[in-house]
N, C-alpha and C positions, 0 to 999 in steps of 0.2 A: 028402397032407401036403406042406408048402414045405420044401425043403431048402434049407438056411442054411451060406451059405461062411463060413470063419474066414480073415479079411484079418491082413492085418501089418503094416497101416499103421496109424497110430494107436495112440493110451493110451502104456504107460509105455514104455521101453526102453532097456537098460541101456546105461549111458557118454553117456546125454541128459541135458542140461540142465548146467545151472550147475558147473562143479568144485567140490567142498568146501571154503570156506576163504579162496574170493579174493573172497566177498563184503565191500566194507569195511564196520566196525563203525560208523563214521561217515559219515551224507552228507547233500550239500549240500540244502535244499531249495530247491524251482523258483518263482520268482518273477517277476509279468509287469506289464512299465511300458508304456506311450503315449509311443512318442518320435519324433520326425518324423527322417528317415534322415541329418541332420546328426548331429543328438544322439547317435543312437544308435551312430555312430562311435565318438564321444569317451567314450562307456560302456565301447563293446566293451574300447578301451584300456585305460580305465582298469581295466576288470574283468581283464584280463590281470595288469596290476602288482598288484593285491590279492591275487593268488589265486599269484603266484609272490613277493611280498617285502611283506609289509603292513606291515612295518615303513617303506620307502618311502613305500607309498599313506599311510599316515596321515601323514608329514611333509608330503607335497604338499597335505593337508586342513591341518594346520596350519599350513603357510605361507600356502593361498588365506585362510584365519580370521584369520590375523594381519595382513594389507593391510585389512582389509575397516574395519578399527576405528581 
């Protein structure tokens, strides 16, 4: 007959994983563009100011929208 070790590595073990609670109930989904590494600067930036004050990001849409006309 094979005898069979009991390891303790692996499956569950307590105090693993995720804390209870600080998953958030909201989040962002992941979305992927084509932009040559100029571009994709002026995203990065701008996705900073949207994601810390969109009340800004949208005034700067609405000022580039309102020259444009």
């Amino acid at each position: 007959m094979i005898e069979t070790k009991k390891t303790t590595w692996g499956g569950r073990r307590t105090g693993a994983g995720r804390p209870v609670g600080t998953k958030k109930d909201i989040t962002r989904k992941t979305r992927s563009i084509a932009a040559f590494d100029d571009e994709w600067e002026m995203i990065r930036q701008f996705s900073k100011i949207v994601k810390k004050d969109k009340d800004t990001a949208k005034k700067i849409l609405d000022g580039y929208y309102n020259e444009e006309k």
